[in-house]
VOPAGU-2260 file (C-alpha; in pm, 1 decimal, decimal comma):
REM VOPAGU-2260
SITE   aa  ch    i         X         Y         Z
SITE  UNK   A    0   10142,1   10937,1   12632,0
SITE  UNK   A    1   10029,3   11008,4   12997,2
SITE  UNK   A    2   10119,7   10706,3   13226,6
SITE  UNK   A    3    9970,0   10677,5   13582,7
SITE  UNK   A    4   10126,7   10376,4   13776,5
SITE  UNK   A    5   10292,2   10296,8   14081,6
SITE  UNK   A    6   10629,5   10440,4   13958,9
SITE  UNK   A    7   10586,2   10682,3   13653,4
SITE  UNK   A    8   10937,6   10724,0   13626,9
SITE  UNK   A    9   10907,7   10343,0   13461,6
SITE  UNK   A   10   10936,5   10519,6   13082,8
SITE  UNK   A   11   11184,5   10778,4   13067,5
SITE  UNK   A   12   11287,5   10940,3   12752,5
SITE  UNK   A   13   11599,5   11170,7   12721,3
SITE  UNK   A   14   11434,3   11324,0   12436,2
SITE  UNK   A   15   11070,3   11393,4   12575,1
SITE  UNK   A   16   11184,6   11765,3   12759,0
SITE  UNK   A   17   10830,1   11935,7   12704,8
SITE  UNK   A   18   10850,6   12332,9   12643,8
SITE  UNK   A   19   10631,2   12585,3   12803,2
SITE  UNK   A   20   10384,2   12771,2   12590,8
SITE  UNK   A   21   10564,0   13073,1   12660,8
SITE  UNK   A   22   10928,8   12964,3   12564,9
SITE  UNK   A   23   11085,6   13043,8   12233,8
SITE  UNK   A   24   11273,1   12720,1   12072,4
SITE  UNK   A   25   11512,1   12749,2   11744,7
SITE  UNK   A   26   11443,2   12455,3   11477,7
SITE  UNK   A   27   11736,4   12306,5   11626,6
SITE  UNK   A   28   11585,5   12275,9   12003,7
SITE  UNK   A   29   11269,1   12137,8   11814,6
SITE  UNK   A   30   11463,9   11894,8   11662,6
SITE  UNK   A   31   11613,0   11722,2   12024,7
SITE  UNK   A   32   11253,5   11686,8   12089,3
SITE  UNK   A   33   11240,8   11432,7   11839,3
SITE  UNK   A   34   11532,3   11393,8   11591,0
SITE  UNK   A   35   11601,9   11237,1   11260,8
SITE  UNK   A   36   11735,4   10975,0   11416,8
SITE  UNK   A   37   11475,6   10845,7   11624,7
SITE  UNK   A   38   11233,1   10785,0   11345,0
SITE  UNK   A   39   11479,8   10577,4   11188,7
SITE  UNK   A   40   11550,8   10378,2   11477,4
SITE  UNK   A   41   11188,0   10358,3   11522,2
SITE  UNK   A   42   11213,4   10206,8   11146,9
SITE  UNK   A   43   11374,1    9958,8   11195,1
SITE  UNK   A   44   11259,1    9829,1   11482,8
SITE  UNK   A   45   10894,5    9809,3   11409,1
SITE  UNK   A   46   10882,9    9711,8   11048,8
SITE  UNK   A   47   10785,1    9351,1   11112,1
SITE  UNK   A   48   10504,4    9437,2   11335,9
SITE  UNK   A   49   10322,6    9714,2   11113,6
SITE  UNK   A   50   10246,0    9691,2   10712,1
SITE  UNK   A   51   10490,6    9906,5   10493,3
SITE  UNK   A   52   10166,4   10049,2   10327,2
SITE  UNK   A   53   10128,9   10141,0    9945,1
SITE  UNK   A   54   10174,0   10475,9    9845,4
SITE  UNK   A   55    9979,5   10453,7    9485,3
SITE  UNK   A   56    9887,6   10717,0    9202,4
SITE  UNK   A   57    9536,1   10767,4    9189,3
SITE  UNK   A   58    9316,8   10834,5    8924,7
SITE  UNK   A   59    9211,6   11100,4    9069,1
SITE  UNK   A   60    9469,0   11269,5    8935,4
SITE  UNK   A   61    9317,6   11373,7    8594,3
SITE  UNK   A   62    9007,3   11579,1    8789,9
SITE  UNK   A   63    9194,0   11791,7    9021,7
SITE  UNK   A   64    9514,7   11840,4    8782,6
SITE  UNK   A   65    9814,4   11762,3    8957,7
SITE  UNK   A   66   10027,7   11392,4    8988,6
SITE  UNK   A   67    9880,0   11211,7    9330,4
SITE  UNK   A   68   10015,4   10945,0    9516,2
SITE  UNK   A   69    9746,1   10772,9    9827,9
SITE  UNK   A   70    9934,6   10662,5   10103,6
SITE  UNK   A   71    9682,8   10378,1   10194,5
SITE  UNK   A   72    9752,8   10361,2   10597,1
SITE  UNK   A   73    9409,3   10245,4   10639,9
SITE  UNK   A   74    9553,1    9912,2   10529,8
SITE  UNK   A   75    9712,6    9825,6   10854,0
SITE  UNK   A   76    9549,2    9538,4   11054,9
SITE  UNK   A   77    9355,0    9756,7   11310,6
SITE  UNK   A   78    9259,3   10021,1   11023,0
SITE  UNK   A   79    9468,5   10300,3   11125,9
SITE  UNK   A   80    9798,4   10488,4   11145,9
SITE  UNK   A   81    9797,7   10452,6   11525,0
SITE  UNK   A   82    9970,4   10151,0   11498,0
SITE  UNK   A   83   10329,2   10265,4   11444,1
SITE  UNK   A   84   10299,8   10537,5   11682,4
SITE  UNK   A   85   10200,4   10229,5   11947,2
SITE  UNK   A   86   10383,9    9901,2   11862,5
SITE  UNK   A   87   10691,8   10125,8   11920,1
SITE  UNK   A   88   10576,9   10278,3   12290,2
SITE  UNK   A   89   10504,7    9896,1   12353,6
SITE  UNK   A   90   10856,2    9780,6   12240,6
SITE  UNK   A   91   11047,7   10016,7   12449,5
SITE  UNK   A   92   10850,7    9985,4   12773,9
SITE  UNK   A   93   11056,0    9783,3   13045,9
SITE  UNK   A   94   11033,2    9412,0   13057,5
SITE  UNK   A   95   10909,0    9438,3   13397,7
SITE  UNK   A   96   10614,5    9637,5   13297,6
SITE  UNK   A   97   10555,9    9414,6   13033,7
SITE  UNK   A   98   10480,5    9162,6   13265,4
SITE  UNK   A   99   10255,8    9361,1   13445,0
SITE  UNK   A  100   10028,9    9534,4   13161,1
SITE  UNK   A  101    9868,5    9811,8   13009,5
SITE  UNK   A  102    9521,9    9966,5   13022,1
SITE  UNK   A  103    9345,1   10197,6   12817,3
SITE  UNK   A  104    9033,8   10372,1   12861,0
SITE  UNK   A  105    8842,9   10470,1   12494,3
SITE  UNK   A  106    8711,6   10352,1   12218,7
SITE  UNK   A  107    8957,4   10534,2   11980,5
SITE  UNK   A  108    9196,7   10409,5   11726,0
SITE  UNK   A  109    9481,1   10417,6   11985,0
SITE  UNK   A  110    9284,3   10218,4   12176,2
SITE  UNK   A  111    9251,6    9963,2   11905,3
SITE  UNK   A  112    9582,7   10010,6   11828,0
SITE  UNK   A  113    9673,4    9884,9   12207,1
SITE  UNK   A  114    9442,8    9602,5   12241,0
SITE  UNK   A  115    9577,5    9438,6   11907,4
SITE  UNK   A  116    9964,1    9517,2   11927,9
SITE  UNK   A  117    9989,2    9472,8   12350,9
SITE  UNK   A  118    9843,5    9089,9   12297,7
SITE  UNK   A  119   10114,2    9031,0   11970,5
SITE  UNK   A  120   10359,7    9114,7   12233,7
SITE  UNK   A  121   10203,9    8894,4   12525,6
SITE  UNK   A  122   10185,4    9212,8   12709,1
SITE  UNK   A  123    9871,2    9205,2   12963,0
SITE  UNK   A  124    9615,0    9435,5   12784,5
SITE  UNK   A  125    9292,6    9608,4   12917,1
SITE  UNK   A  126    9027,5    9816,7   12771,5
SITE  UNK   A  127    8797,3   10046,3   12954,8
SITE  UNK   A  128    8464,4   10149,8   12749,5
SITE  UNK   A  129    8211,5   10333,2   12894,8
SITE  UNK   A  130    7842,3   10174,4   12838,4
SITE  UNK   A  131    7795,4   10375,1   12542,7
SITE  UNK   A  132    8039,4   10214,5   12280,9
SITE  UNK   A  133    7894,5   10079,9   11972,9
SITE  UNK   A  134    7892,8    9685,5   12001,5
SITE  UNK   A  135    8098,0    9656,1   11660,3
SITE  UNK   A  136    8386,6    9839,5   11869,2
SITE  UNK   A  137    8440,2    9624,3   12198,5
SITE  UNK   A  138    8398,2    9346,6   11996,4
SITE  UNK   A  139    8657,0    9415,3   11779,1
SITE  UNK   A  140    8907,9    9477,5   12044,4
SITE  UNK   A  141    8819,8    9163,3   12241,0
SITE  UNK   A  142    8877,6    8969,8   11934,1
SITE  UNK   A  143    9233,5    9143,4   11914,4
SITE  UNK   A  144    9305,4    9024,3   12253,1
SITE  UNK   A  145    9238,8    9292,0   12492,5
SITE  UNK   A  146    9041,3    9210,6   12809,1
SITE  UNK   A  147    8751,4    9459,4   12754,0
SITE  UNK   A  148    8537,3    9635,7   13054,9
SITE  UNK   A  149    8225,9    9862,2   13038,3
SITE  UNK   A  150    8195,2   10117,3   13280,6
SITE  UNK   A  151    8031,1   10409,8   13301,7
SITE  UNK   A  152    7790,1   10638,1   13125,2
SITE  UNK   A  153    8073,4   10869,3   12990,4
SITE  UNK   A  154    8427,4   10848,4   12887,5
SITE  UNK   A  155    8567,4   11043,2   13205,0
SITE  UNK   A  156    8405,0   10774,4   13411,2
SITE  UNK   A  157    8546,1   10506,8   13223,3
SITE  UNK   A  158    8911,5   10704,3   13251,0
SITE  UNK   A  159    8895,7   10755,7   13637,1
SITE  UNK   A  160    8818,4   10366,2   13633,0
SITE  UNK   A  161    9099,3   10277,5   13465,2
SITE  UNK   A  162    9349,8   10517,1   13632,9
SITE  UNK   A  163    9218,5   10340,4   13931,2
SITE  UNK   A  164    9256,2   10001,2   13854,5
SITE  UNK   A  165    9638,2   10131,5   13725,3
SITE  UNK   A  166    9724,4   10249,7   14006,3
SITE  UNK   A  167    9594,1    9900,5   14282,8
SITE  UNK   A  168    9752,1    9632,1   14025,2
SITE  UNK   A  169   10033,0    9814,1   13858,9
SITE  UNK   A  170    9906,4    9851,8   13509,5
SITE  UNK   A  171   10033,7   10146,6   13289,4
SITE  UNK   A  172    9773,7   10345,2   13178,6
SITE  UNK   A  173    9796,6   10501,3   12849,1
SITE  UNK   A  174    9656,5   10799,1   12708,8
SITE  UNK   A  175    9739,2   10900,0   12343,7
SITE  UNK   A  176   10000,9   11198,2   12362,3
SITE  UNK   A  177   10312,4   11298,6   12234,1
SITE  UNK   A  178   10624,0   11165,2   12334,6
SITE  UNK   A  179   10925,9   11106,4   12193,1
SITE  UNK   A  180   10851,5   10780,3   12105,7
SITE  UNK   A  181   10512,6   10761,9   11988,4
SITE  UNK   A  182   10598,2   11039,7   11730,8
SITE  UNK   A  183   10918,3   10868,6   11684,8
SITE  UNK   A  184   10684,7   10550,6   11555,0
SITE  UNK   A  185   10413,4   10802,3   11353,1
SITE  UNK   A  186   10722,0   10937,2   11175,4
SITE  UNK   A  187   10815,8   10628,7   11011,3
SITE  UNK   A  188   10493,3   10739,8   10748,2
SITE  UNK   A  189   10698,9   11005,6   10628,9
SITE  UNK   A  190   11024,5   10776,0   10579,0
SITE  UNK   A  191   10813,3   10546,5   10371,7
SITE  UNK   A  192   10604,8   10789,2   10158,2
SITE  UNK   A  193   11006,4   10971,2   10079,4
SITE  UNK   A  194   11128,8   10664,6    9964,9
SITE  UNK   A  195   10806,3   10548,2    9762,3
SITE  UNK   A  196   10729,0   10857,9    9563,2
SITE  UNK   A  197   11039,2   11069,9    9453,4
SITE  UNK   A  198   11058,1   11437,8    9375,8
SITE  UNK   A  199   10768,5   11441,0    9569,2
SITE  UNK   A  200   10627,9   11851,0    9619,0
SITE  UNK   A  201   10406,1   11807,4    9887,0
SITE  UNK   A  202   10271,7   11609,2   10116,3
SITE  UNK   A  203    9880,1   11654,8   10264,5
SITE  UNK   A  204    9821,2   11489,9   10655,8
SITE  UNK   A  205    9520,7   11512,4   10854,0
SITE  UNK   A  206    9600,9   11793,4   11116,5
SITE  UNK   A  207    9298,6   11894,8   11423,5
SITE  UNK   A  208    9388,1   11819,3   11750,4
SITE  UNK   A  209    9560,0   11475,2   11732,9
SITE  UNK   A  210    9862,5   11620,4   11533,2
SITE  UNK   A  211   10086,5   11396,9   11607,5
SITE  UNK   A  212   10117,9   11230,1   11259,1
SITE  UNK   A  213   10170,0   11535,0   11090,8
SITE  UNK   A  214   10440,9   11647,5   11341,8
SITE  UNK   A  215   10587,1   11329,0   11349,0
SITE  UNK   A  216   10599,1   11270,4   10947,8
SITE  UNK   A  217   10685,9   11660,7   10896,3
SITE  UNK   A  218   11004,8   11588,0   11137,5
SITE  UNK   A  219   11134,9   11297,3   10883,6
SITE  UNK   A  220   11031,1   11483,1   10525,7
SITE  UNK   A  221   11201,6   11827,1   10678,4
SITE  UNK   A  222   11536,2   11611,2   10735,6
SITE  UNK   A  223   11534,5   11447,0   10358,7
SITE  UNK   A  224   11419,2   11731,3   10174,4
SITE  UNK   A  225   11322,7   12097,5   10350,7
SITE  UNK   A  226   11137,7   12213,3    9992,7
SITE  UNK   A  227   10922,8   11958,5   10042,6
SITE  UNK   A  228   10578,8   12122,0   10132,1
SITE  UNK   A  229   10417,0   12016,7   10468,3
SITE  UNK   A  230   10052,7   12064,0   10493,1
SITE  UNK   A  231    9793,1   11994,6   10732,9
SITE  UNK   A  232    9423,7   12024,0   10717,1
SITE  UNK   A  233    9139,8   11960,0   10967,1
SITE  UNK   A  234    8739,0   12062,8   11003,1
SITE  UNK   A  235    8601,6   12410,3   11015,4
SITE  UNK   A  236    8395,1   12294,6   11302,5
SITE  UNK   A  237    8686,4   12280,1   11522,8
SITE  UNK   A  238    9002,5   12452,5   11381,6
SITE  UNK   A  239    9180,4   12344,2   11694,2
SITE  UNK   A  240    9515,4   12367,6   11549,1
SITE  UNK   A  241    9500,0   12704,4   11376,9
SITE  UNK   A  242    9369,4   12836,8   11748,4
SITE  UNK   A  243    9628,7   12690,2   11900,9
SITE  UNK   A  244    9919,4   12789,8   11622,6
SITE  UNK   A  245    9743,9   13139,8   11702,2
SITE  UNK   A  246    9750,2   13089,8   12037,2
SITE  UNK   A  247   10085,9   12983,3   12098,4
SITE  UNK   A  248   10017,8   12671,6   12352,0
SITE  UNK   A  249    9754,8   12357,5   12280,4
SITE  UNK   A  250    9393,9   12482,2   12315,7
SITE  UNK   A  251    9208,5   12432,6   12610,2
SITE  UNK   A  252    8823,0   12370,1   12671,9
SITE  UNK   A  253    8800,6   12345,1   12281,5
SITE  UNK   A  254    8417,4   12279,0   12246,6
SITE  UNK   A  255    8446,6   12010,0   12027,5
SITE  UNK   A  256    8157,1   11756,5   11796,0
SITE  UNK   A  257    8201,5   11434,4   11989,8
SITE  UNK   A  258    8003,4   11294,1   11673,9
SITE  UNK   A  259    8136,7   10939,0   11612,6
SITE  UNK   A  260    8184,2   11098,9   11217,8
SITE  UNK   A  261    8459,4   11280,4   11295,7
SITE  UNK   A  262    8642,6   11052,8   11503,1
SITE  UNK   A  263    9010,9   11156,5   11612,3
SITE  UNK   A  264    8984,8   11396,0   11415,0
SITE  UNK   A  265    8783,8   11628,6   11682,0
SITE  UNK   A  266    8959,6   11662,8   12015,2
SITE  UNK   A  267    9188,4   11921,2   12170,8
SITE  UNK   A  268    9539,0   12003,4   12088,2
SITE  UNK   A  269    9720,5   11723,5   12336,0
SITE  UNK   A  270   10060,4   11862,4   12365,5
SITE  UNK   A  271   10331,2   12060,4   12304,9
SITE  UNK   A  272   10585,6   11879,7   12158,7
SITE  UNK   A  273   10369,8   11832,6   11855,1
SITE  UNK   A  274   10223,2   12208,3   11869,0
SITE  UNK   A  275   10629,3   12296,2   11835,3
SITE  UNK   A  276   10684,8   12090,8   11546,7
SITE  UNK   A  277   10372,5   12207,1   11356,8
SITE  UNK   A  278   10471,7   12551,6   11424,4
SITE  UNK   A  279   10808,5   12507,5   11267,5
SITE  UNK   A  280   10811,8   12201,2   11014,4
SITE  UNK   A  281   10427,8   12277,7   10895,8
SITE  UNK   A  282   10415,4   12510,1   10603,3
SITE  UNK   A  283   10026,8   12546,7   10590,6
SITE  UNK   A  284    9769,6   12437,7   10762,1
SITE  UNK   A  285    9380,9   12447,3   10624,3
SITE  UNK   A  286    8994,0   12382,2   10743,2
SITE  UNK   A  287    8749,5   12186,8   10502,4
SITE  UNK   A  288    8323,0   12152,4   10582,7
SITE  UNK   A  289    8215,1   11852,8   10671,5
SITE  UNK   A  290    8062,0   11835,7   10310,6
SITE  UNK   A  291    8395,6   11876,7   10157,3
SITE  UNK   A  292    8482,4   11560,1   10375,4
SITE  UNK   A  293    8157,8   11349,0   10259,1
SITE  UNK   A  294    8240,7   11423,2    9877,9
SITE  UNK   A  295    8596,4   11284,6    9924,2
SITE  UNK   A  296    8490,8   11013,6   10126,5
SITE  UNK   A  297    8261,2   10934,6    9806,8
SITE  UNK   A  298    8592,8   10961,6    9574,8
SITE  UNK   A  299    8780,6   10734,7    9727,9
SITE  UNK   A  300    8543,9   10467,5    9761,6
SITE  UNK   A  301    8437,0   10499,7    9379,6
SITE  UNK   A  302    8800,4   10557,0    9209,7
SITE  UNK   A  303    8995,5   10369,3    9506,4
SITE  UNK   A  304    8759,4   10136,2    9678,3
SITE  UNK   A  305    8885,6   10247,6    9992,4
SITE  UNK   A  306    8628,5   10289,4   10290,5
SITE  UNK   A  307    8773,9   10565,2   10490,8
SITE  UNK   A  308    8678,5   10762,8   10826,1
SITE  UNK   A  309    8653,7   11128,5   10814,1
SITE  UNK   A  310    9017,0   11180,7   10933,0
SITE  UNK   A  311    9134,4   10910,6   10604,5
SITE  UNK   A  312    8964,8   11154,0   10394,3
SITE  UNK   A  313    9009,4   11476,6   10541,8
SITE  UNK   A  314    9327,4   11548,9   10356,4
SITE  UNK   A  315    9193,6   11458,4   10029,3
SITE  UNK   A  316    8901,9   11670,8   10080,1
SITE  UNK   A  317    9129,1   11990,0   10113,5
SITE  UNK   A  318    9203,4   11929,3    9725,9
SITE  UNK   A  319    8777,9   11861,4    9655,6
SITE  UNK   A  320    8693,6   12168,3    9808,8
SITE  UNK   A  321    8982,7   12347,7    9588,4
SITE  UNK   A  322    9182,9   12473,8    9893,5
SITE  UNK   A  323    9525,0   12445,7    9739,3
SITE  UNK   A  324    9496,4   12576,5    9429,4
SITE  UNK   A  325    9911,5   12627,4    9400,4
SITE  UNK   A  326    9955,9   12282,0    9425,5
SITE  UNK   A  327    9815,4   12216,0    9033,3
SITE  UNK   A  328   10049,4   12016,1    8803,0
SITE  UNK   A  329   10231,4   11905,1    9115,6
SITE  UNK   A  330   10359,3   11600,2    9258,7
SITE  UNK   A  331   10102,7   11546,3    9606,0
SITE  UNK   A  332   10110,9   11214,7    9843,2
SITE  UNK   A  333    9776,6   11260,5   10057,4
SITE  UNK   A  334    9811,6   11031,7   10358,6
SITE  UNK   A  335    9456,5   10855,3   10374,1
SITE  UNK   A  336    9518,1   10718,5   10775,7
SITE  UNK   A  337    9214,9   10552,9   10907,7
SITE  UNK   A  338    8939,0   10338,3   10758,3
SITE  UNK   A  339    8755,4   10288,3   11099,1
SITE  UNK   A  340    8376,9   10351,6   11031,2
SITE  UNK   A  341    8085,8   10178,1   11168,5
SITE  UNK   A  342    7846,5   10011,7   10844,6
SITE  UNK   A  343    7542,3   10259,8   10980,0
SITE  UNK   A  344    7713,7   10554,5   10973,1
SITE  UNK   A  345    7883,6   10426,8   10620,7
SITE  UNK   A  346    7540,9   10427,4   10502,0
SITE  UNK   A  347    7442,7   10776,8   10594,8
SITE  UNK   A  348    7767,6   10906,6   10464,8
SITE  UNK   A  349    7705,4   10821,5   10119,9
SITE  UNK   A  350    7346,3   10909,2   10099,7
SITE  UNK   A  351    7445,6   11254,8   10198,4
SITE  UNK   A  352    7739,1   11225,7    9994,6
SITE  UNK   A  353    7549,7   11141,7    9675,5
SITE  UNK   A  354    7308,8   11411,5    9752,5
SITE  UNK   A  355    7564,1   11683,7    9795,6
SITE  UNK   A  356    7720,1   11554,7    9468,5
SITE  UNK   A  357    7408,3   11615,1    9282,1
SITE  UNK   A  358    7379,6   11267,4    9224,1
SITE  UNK   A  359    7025,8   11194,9    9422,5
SITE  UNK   A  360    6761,6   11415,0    9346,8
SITE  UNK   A  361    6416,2   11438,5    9487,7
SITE  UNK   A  362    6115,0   11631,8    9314,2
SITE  UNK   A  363    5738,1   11659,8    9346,9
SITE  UNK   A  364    5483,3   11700,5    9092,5
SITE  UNK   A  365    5063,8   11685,6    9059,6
SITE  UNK   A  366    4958,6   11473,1    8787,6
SITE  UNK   A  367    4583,5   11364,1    8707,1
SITE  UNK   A  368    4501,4   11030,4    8857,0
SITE  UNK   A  369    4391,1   10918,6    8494,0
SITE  UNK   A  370    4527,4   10585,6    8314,2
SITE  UNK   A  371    4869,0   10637,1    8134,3
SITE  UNK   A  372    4975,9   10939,7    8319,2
SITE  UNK   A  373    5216,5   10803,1    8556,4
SITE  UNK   A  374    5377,7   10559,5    8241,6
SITE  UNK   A  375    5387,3   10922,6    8095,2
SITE  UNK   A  376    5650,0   11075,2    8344,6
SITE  UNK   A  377    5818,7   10759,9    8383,4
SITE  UNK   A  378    5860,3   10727,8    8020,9
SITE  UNK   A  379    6025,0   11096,1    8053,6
SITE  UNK   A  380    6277,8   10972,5    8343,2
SITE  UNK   A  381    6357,7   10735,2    8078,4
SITE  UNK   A  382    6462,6   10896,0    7821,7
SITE  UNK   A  383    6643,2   11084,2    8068,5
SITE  UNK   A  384    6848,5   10819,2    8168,9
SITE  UNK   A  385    6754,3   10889,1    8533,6
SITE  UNK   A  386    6732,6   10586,6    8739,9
SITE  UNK   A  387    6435,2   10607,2    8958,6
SITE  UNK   A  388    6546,2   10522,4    9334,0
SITE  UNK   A  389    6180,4   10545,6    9520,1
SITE  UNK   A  390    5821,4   10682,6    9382,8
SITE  UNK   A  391    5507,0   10727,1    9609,4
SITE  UNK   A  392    5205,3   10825,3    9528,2
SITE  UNK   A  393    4953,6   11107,6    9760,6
SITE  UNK   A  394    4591,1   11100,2    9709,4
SITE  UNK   A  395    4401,3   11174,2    9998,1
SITE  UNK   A  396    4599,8   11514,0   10046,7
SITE  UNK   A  397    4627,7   11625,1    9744,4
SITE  UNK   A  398    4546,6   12045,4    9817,5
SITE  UNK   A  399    4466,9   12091,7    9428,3
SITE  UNK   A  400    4223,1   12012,0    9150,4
SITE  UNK   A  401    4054,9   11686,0    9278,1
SITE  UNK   A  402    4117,3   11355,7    9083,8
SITE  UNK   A  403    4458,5   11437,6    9118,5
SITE  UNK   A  404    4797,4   11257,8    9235,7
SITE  UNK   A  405    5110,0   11400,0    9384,7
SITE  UNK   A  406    5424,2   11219,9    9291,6
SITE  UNK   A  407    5731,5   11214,8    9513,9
SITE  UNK   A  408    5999,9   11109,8    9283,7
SITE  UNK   A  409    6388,9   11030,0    9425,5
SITE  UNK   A  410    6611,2   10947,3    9085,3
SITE  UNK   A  411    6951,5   10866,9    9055,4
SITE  UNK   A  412    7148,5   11100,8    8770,1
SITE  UNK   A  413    7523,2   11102,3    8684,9
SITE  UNK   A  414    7625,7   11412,1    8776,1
SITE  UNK   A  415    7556,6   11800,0    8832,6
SITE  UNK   A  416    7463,6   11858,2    8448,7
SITE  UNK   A  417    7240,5   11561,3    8399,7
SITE  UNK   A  418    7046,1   11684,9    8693,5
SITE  UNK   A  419    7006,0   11999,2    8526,5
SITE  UNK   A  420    6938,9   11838,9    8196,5
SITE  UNK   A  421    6655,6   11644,3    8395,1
SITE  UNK   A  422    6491,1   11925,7    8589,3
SITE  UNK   A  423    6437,8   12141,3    8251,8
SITE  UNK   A  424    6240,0   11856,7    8111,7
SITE  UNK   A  425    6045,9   11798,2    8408,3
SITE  UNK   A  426    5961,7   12190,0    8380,4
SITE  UNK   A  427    5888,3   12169,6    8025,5
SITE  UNK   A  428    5593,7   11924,9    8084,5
SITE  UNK   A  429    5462,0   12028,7    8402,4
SITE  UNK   A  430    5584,5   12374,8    8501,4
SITE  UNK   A  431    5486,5   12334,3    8852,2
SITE  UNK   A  432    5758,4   12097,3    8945,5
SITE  UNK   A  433    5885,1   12146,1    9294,6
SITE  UNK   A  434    6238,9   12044,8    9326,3
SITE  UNK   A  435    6360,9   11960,9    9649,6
SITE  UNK   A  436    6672,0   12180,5    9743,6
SITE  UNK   A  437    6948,7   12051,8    9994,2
């Protein structure tokens, strides 16, 4: 958490002692960082503002072989994890500053996170989104409480705003990092999930460069059981956690997809008390493609009903994309964190998703523009069982035999055989079937 106010001495923390890069810390120095103790404290304190979540086997258990448990975060009111980590930074800010308020400048889960939690505790509450945000976004947080702004064409603008109006009215600006406290609150997942699922072998968390749930939760699952395995797992467009693991200290200048799909998920490494933690609690850390992420958005929404974000399925998708194949006939809790996705982009994300699954397949074929032809082919799509999605006809540029029709056929089949199963009886009646490759 980075706080810019008249006095930014107004939240100390005995425990927030931030190592250089180039230090050397035991486990036990990592541990005063944030200790056992503090996420139980944190516990306690926030457990009537925040959901105890479910942590429920999933039937997706049978197709990937091993016992797992879903840790269904993206239940919490604002749709994300966040809000641990926050309500307990709000809760142990000074009364004084209470009074006064907070501000935030992004359109990020944290954000959210702030604008809902801040107005539960009558703490002053401001939102700074540059002209760019989706609609769906500030008006979500103005209906949480938060007095929202737009300013700016980027976020940097809408940042040097807000530090701005921090610093003339006494505001505390927030910036999601990692303090004591706010891993303190993230923790608290990793309590739960130990005391929901026992004899529990590992447990998957999103990782990339907001870590701070997986350093957080590792911290707690370490203390109660050290054989538990820790594993982390973010995109292999931005590994920015295995660079900075490799590197020693948090990344910097990370070229990162700002692409609203991967939300939090993309970023840079934000500090180093969560970089320290990885490094020693973390047994593993992996990348999945953005495909891999897609297909296990697709599984949760079909065997869980749960509409997730790229980071809520990221950690599933490290068991799709068979990443972890020591972890068969095991006992796995995969924290799904975040449900946060606008409806257009939900859209996309399946049609790809079905596409990648082999479950939406496009062909072309010429067929004479004669009476009974086209009930021919559709009578073979049929018997198929393929459900035809879209059909259209081209006649005026039709570059073969005249009198002829080319048909553009998108179909609906049930999986990666019965697409196969489909495309050898296309070939069988016309041979010059073109089918469309992804």
């Amino acid at each position: 958490m980075k706080i810019v106010s008249r006095n930014e001495e107004l939240l100390r923390d005995a425990l927030s002692c931030i190592p250089q890069p180039s230090s050397r810390t035991s486990l036990a120095s990592c541990n005063k960082l944030i200790r056992f103790e503090d996420i139980s404290a944190a516990a306690f304190k926030i457990q009537c503002g925040v959901q105890k979540t479910p942590c429920m086997y999933s039937r997706l258990s049978k197709q990937y072989g091993m016992d797992i448990y879903l840790k269904k975060e993206f239940l919490q009111y604002t749709g994300s994890v966040k809000e641990r980590g926050v309500l307990y930074l709000l809760m142990s800010l000074p009364q004084d500053q209470q009074r006064k308020g907070v501000i935030v400048s992004s359109d990020s889960n944290f954000s959210m996170a702030v604008a809902y939690h801040a107005s539960e505790l009558r703490i002053p509450v401001f939102v700074i989104m540059c002209t760019s945000t989706a609609p769906a976004r500030v008006k979500m947080c103005r209906e949480y409480g938060a007095m929202v702004i737009s300013y700016g064409t980027t976020a940097k603008d809408s940042q040097l705003h807000a530090r701005r109006l921090a610093q003339e009215n006494g505001y505390l600006y927030l910036e999601e990092e990692d303090s004591a406290v706010y891993l303190s609150g993230l923790g608290t997942v990793g309590l739960e999930m130990y005391e929901q699922v026992p004899k529990l072998d590992a447990v998957i968390f999103p990782a990339g460069g907001h870590c701070g749930l997986l350093a957080g939760s590792a911290a707690a699952l370490k203390h109660l059981n050290p054989h538990i395995s820790i594993i982390g797992v973010e995109s292999e467009s931005f590994p920015v956690l295995q660079q900075s693991l490799k590197a020693g200290h948090p990344a910097e200048d990370q070229a990162c997809n700002n692409h609203h799909f991967y939300g939090d998920v993309s970023g840079v490494c934000f500090g180093s008390n969560s970089l320290q933690l990885t490094g020693k609690l973390v047994d593993k850390v992996v990348a999945v493609r953005e495909e891999d992420i897609l297909i296990s958005m697709l599984r949760l929404l079909e065997y869980e009903r749960a509409t997730v974000d790229a980071e809520g399925a990221i950690g599933l998708a490290a068991l799709v994309a068979g990443k972890l194949p020591e972890l068969k006939g095991k006992r796995v809790a995969v924290v799904i964190c975040s449900g946060n996705l606008e409806l257009h982009l939900l859209q996309q994300c399946i049609a790809q998703a079905l596409t990648l699954d082999n479950r939406v397949c496009r062909f072309s074929l010429v067929i004479s523009d004669c009476p009974g032809d086209m009930a021919k082919l559709l009578e073979i799509l049929a018997r198929e069982e393929a459900r035809v999605l879209d059909i259209k006809q081209e006649r005026t540029f039709v570059t073969s035999e005249l009198f002829t029709v080319e048909v553009i056929c998108t179909v609906e089949t049930r999986d990666k055989i019965h697409s196969a199963q489909l495309r050898n009886a296309l070939l069988e009646r016309y041979p010059r079937t073109v089918w469309t490759e992804r």
